[in-house]
C-alpha positions in Angstrom: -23.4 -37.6 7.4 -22.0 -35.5 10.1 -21.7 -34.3 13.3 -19.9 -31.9 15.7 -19.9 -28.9 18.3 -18.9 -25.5 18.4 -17.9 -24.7 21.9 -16.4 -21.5 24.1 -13.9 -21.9 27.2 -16.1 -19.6 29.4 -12.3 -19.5 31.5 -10.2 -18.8 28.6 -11.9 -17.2 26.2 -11.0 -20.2 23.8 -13.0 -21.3 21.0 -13.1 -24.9 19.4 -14.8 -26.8 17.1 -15.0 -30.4 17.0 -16.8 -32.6 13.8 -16.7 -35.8 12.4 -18.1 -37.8 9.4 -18.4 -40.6 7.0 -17.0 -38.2 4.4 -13.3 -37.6 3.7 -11.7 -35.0 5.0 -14.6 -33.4 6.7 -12.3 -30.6 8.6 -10.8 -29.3 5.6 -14.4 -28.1 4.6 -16.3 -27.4 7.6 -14.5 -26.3 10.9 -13.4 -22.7 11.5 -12.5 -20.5 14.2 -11.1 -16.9 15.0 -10.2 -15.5 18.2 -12.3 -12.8 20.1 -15.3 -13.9 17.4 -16.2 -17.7 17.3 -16.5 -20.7 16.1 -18.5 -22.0 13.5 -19.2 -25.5 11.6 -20.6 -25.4 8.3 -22.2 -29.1 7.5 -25.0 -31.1 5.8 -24.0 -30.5 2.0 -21.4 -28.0 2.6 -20.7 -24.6 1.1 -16.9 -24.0 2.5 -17.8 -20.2 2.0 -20.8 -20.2 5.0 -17.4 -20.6 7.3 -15.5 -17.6 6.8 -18.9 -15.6 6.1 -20.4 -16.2 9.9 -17.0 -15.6 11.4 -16.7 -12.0 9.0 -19.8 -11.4 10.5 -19.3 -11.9 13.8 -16.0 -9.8 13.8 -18.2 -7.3 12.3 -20.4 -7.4 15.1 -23.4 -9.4 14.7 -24.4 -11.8 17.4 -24.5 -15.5 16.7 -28.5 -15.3 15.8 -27.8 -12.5 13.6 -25.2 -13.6 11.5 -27.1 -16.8 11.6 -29.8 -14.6 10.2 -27.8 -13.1 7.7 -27.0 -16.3 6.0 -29.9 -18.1 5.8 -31.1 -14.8 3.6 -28.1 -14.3 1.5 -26.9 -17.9 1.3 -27.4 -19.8 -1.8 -29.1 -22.7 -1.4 -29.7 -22.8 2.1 -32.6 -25.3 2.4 -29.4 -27.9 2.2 -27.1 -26.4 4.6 -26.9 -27.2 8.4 -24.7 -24.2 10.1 -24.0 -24.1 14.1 -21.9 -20.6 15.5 -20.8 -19.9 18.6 -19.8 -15.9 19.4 -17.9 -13.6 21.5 -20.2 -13.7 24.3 -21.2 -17.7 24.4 -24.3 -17.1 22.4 -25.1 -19.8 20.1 -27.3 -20.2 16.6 -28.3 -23.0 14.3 -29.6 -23.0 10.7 -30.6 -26.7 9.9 -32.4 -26.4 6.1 -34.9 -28.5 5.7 -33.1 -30.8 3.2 -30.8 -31.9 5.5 -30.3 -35.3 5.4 -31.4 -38.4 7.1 -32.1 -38.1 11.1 -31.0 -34.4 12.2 -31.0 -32.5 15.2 -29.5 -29.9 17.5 -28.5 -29.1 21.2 -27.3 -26.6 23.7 -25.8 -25.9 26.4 -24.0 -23.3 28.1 -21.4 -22.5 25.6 -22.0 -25.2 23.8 -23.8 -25.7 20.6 -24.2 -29.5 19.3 -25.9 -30.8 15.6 -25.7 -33.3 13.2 -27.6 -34.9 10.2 -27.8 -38.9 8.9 -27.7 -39.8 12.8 -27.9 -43.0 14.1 -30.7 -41.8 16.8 -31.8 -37.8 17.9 -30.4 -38.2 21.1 -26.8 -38.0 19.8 -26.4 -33.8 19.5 -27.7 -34.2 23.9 -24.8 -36.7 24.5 -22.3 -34.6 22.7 -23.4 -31.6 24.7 -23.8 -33.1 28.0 -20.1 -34.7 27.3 -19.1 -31.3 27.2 -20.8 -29.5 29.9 -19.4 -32.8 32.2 -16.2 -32.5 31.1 -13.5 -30.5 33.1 -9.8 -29.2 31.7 -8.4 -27.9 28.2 -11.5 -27.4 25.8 -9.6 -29.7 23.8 -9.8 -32.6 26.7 -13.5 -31.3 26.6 -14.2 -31.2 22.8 -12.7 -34.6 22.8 -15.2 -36.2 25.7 -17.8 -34.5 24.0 -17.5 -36.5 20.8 -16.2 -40.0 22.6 -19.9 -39.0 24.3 -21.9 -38.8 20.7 -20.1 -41.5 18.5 -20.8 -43.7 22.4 -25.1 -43.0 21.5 -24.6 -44.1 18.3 -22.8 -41.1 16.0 -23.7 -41.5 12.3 -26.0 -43.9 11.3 -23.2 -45.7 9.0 -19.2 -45.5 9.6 -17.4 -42.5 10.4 -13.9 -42.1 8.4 -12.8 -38.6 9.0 -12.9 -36.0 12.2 -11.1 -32.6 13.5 -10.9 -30.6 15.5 -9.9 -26.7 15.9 -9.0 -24.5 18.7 -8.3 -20.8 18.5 -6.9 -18.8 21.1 -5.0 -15.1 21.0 -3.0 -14.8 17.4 -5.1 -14.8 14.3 -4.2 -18.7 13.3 -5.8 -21.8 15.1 -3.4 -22.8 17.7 -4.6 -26.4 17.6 -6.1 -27.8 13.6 -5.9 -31.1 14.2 -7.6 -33.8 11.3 -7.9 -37.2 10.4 -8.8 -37.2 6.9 -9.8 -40.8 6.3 -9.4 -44.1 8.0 -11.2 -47.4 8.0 -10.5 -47.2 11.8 -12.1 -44.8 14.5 -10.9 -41.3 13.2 -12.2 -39.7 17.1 -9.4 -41.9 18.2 -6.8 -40.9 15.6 -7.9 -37.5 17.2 -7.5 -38.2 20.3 -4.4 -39.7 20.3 -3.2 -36.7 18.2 -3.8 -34.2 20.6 -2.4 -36.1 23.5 0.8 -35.8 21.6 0.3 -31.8 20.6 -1.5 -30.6 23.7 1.8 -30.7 25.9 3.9 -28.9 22.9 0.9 -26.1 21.7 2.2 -23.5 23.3 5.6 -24.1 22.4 4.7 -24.0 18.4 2.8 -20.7 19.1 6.0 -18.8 21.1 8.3 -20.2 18.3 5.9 -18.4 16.0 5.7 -15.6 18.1 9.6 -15.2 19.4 11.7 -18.4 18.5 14.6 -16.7 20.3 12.1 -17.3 23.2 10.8 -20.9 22.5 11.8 -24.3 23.3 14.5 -26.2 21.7 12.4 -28.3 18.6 13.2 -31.8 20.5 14.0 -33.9 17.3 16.9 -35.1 16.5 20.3 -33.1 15.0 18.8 -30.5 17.6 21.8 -30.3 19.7 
């Protein structure tokens, strides 16, 4: 009932992580990202600890494959889990148990890793990836035509309601944790349209963090 891609900015060093599904809320419990480690989606029936345990691993060290290793050993029921990582060095790994559900699938690409389960068709996880690796820009312009490119081939096989979508860069938060928790409408769109509005202002939010005595007035009103 999902699916997504965990992607790496071979220019920028950016991470991002992009997922939809006909569950609420689906960001809340699967997307993560550090900086200078990864990215990592954690889907199928999801265990909102697999998240945090790839990315500890992976600032710890381990490649993609091995912290991909890691869990499917020590992970508690993994049979149900589907768990895509990207690392450091653009190398990507996949743990699909063999309960996931309905029609699932993976692909790659350079710096791109693409999965999902209870697809409409297997050729959905290509389209995502090939959106990707066509795309130019932001990774967020990129992780955006990636999933325009999968829900286009037929995304879930029922109606999607929720999607996010992360992007790490530099400081230890995600610069960009965008989500759409539920809608009866397209929630890629809602997306979309969300990041049009924060991708001019993102660096903005992180200097204010950073320095505000440095950053840009806030641009709302009473801010004279």
């Amino acid at each position: 009932m999902t699916f997504s891609l965990v992607a790496r900015c071979e220019k920028t060093g950016m991470f991002g992580v992009a997922i939809s599904s006909s569950s609420p809320a689906v960001a809340a419990r699967c997307a993560y990202t550090h900086a200078g480690v990864g990215a990592v989606a954690s889907q199928n029936i999801t265990d909102p600890r697999l998240g945090p345990r790839m990315l500890e691993l992976m600032g710890g060290g381990l490649s993609a494959t091995a912290a991909i290793a890691e869990i499917a050993k020590t992970g508690r029921f993994m049979t149900y889990r589907q768990v895509l990582a990207i690392d450091a060095t653009g190398e990507t790994a996949i743990h699909s148990g063999s309960n996931s559900l309905g029609v699932w699938t993976q692909a790659v690409g350079e710096n791109v890793l693409s999965a999902g389960n209870m697809l409409a068709n297997d050729g959905v996880p290509q389209a995502i990836v090939e959106g990707f690796s066509s795309a130019t820009g932001h990774i967020g312009d990129r992780l955006i035509v990636a999933m325009r490119a999968g829900l286009a081939q037929g995304g879930e096989a029922g109606p999607i309601h929720s999607a996010g979508m992360q992007i790490c860069d530099q400081v230890p938060w995600p610069v960009v944790d965008l989500r759409c928790d539920w809608s009866e409408d397209c929630p890629i769109k809602a997306i979309a349209t969300a990041w049009a509005v924060y991708k001019p202002q993102m660096n903005a939010y992180v200097q204010r963090a950073l320095d505000p005595r440095e950053a840009p007035s806030y641009g709302v009103p009473g801010d004279e």
